[in-house]
C-alpha positions as CSV (number, residue, x, y, z in Angstrom):
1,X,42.8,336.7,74.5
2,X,44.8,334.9,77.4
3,X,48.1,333.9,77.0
4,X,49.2,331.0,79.0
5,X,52.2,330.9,80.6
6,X,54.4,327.7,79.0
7,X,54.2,325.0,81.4
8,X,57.4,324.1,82.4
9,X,58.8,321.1,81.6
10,X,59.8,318.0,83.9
11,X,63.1,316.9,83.4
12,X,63.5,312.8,84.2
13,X,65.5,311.3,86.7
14,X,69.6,310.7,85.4
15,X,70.0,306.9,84.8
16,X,70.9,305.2,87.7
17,X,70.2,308.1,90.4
18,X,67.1,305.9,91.9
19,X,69.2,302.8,91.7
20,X,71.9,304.4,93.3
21,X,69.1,305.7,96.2
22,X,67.5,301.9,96.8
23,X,70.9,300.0,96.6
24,X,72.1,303.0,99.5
25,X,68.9,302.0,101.6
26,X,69.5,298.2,101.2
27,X,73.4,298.6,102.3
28,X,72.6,300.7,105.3
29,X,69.8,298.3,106.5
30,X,72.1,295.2,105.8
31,X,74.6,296.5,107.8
32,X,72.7,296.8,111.1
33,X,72.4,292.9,111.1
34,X,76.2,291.5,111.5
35,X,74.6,288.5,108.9
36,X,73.8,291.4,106.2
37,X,77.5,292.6,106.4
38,X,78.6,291.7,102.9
39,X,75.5,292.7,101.2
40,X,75.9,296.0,102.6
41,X,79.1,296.7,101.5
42,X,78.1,295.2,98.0
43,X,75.2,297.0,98.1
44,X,77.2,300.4,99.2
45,X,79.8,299.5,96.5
46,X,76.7,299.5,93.5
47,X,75.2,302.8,94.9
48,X,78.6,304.4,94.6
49,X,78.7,303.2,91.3
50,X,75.1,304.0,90.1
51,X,75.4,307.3,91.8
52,X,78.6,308.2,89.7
53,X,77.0,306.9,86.7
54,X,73.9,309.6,87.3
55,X,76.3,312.1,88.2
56,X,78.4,311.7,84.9
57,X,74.8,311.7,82.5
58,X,74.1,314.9,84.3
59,X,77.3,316.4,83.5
60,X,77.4,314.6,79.9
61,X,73.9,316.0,79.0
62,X,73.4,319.4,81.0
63,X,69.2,320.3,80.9
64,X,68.7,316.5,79.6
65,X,68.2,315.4,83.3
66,X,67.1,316.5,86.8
67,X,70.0,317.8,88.5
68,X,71.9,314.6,90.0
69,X,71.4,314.7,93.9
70,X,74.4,313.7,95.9
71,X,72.2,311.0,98.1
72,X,73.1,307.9,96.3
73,X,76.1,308.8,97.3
74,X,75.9,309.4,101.0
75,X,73.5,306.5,101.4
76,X,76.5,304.3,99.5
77,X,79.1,305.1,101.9
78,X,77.1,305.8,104.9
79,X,76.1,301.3,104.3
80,X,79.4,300.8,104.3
81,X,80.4,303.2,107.2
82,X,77.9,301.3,109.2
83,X,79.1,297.3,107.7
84,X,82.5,298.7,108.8
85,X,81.4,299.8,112.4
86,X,79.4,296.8,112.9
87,X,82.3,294.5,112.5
88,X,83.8,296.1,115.7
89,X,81.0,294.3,117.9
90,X,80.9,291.2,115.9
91,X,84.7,290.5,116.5
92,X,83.9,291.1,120.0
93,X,81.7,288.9,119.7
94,X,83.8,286.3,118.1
95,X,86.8,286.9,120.7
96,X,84.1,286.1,123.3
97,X,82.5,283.0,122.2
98,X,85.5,281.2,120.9
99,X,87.4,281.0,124.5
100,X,83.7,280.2,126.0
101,X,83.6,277.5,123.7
102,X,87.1,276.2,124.2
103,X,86.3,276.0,127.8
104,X,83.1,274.4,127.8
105,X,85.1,271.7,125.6
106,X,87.7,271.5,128.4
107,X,84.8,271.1,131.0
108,X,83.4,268.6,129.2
109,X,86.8,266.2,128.8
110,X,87.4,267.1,132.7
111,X,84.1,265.7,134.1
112,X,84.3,262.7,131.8
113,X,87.8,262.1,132.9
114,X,86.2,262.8,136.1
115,X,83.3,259.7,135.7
116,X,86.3,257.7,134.2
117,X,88.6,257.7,137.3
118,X,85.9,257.5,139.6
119,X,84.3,254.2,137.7
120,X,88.3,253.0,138.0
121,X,88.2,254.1,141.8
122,X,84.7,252.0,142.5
123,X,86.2,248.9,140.5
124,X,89.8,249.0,142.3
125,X,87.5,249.3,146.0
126,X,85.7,246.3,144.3
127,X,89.3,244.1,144.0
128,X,90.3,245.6,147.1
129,X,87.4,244.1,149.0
130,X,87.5,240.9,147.3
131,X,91.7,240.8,148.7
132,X,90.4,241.8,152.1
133,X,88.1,238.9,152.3
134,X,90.3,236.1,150.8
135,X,92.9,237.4,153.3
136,X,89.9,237.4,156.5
137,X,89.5,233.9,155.1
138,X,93.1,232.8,155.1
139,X,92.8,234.6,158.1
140,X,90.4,232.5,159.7
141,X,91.9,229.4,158.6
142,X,95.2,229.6,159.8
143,X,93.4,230.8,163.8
144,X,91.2,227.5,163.7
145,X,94.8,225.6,162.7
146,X,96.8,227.5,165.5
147,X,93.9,226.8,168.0
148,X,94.0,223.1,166.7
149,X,97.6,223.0,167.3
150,X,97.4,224.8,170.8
151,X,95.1,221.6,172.0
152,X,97.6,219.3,170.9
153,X,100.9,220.8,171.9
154,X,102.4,218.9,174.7
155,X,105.3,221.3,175.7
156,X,104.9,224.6,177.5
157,X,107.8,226.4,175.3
158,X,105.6,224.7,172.0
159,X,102.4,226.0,173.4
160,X,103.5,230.0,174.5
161,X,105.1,230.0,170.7
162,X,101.5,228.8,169.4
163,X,99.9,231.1,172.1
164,X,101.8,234.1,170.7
165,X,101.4,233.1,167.3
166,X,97.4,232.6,168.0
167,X,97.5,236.2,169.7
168,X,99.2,237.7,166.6
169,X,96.8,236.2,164.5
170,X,93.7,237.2,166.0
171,X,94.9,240.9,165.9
172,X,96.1,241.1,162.5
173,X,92.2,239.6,162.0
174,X,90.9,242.3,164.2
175,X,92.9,245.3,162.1
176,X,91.7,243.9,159.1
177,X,88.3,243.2,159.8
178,X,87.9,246.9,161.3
179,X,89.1,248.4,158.2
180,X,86.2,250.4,156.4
C-alpha cells in the first residue's frame, strides 16, 4: 500500500496585506502626476496602515497566515517618497509661472496705456491742426487788411509802418504754413 505524503496546506493571505500592496501601487503611480499628489500620499498613508494591520494578524495568529511580506510597506512609503519629490518640480513650476504671469499682466496694461496715449496724441494733433488753420486764416485776413491799408495810406512814414507790418505778417504766414 502507498502512503501519500500529506499535502501541505496553503495558509491565506493576512487581512489587509493585498490592500496594503494595491493602495502602495496606486500612491506610487499618483505621485508621478503633480495632479495625483494628495492621492498618493493618501493612498501611501492607507498602505502603511493596511500593511501594519497584516503585519500585526501575523504576529497575533502565528501559522494562521502566510508570513506578512514587508511590500505594502515599501510600496506605502516609496508613494509618498515619490509625492514628496515631485513637489520639488512643481514649486518650480509654480515660482516660474507666477512672475510669467505677472509680467504678461504688466505687458498687457503697458500696450493699452500705450493705444491710450497714442489715441490722446492723434486727437491733440487733430486740435492742433484745427488752431494752425484758424490762425492761417486770421492770418490771411489781417495781410488782405494790411494790403488794403497799404493802397490807401497817403504818408510815406504811414506806408513803411504798413510795409513792415505786411512783411511781418507774410512771414509769420510762411513759418506757419511750413510747419508739418
Amino acid at each position: 500500500m502507498v502512503t501519500m505524503a500529506p499535502t501541505p496546506q496553503i495558509l491565506p493571505e493576512a487581512p489587509g496585506a493585498k490592500e496594503a500592496r494595491i493602495f502602495g501601487i496606486i500612491s506610487i503611480v499618483s505621485a508621478l502626476t503633480v495632479v495625483g499628489i494628495p492621492i498618493a500620499v493618501g493612498c501611501g498613508i492607507v498602505a502603511l496602515l493596511k500593511a501594519g494591520k497584516a503585519r500585526k494578524a501575523c504576529l497575533a495568529s502565528p501559522g494562521s497566515y502566510l508570513q506578512a511580506s514587508s511590500l505594502g510597506t515599501t510600496l506605502g512609503v516609496l508613494g509618498i517618497a515619490l509625492a514628496a519629490i515631485m513637489l520639488i518640480p512643481a514649486f518650480i513650476a509654480s515660482a516660474m509661472i507666477i512672475p510669467f504671469r505677472q509680467h504678461r499682466q504688466e505687458t498687457q496694461n503697458l500696450e493699452e496705456t500705450l493705444t491710450r496715449l497714442e489715441a490722446e496724441k492723434a486727437e491733440n494733433e487733430k486740435r492742433l491742426e484745427g488752431i494752425r488753420q484758424m490762425e492761417l486764416a486770421d492770418l490771411r485776413g489781417r495781410i488782405t487788411t494790411l494790403q488794403s491799408k497799404l493802397e490807401t495810406a497817403k504818408t510815406p512814414k504811414d506806408k513803411d509802418e504798413l510795409t513792415r507790418a505786411l512783411a511781418g505778417a507774410k512771414a509769420e504766414y510762411a513759418a506757419l504754413s511750413n510747419k508739418p
